[in-house]
C-alpha positions as a Markdown table, in Angstrom:
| # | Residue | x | y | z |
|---|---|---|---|---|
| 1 | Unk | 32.7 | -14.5 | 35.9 |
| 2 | Unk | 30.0 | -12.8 | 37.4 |
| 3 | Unk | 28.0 | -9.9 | 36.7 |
| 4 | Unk | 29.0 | -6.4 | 36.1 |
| 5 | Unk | 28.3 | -3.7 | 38.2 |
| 6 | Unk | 27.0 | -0.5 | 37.7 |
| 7 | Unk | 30.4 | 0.8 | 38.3 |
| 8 | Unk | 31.7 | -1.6 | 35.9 |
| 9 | Unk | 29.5 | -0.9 | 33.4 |
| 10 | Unk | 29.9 | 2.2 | 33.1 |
| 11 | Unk | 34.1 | 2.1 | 32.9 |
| 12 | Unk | 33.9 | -0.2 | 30.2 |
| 13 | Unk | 31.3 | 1.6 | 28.0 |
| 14 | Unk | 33.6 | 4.6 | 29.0 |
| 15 | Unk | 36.1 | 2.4 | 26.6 |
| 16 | Unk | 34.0 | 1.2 | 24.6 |
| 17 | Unk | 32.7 | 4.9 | 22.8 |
| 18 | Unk | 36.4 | 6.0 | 22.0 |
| 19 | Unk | 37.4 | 3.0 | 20.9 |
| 20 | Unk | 34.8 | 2.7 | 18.4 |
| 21 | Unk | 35.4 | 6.8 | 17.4 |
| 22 | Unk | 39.1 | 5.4 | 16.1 |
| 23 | Unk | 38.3 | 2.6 | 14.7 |
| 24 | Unk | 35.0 | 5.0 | 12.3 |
| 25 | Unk | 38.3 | 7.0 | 11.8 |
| 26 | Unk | 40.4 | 4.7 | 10.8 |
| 27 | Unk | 38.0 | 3.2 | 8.2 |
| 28 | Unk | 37.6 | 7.1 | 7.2 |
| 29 | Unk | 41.0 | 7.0 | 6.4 |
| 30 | Unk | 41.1 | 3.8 | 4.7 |
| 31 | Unk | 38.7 | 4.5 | 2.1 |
| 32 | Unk | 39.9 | 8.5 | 1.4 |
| 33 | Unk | 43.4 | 6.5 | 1.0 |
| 34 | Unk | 41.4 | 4.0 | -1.4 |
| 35 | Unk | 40.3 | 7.2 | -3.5 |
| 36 | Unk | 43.3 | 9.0 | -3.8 |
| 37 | Unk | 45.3 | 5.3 | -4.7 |
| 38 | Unk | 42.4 | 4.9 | -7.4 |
| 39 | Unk | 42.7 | 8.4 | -8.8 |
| 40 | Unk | 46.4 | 8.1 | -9.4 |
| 41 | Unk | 45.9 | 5.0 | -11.3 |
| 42 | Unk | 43.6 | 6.8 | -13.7 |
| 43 | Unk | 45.8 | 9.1 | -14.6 |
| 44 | Unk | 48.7 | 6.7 | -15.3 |
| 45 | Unk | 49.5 | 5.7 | -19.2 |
| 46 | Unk | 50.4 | 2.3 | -18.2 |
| 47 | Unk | 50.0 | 0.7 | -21.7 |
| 48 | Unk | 52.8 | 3.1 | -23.1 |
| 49 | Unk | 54.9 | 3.5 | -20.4 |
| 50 | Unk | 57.3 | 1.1 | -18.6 |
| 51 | Unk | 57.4 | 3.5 | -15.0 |
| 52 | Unk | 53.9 | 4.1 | -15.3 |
| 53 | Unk | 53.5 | 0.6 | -15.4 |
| 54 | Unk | 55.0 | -0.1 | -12.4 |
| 55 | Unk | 53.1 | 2.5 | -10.6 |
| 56 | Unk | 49.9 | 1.1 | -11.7 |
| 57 | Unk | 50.9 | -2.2 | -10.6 |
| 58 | Unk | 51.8 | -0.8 | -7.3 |
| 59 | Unk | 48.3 | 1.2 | -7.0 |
| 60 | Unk | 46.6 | -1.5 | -7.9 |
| 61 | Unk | 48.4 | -3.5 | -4.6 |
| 62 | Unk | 47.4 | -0.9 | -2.8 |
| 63 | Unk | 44.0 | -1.0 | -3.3 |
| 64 | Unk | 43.7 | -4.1 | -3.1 |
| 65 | Unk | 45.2 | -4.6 | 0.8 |
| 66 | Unk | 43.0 | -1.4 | 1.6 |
| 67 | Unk | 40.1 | -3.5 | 0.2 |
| 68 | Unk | 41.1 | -6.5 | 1.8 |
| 69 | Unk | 41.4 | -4.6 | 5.6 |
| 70 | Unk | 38.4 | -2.8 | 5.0 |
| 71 | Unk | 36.7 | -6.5 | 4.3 |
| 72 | Unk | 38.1 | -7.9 | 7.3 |
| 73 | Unk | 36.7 | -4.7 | 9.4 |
| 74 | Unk | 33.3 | -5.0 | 7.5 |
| 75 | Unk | 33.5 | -9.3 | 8.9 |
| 76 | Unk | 34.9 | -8.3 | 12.4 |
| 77 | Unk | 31.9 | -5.8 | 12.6 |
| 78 | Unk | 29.3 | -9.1 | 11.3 |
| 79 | Unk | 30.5 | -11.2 | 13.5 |
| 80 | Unk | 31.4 | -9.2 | 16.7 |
| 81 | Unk | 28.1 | -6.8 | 16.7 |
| 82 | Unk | 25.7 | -7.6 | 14.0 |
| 83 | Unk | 25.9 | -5.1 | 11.7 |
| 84 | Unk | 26.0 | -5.8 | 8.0 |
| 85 | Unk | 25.6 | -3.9 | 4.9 |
C-alpha cells in the first residue's frame, strides 16, 4: 500500500479524534461503574448475612471484569500507541 494523501489523511484523522472521544468515555464510565460497584460492597454485612453475601460475591465479579477490561484497554493503549502509566 502506498502513501496517503493529503485528502486521506485528513479523513482518517477525521475518524480517528471521535473514535478516541468514546473510547476516553467509555473508560469514564468504566471506572465511575468501578466506584459505585465498590461502594455497595462496603456497605454490605456479608459476614452475617446470607443475601448480603451473595451480593458481595457478585460486586466483587464485577469489579473484577471492570478491572480486567480496563487492564486490557490500559495494554491495547501500550501496545497500539505507546502510552503507559
Amino acid at each position: 500500500m502506498g502513501e496517503l494523501t493529503p485528502l486521506e489523511e485528513a479523513v482518517l484523522t477525521a475518524m480517528v479524534l471521535p473514535s478516541g472521544l468514546a473510547v476516553t468515555a467509555m473508560i469514564q464510565e468504566m471506572v465511575e461503574k468501578g466506584g459505585e460497584v465498590s461502594a455497595t460492597r462496603k456497605n454490605l454485612v456479608w459476614r452475617e448475612n446470607q443475601e448480603d453475601r451473595e451480593a458481595f460475591l457478585a460486586t466483587l465479579r464485577e469489579s473484577r471484569e471492570i478491572n480486567q477490561q480496563l487492564t486490557l484497554i490500559a495494554s491495547l493503549n501500550e501496545v497500539s500507541l505507546g502510552i503507559s502509566a
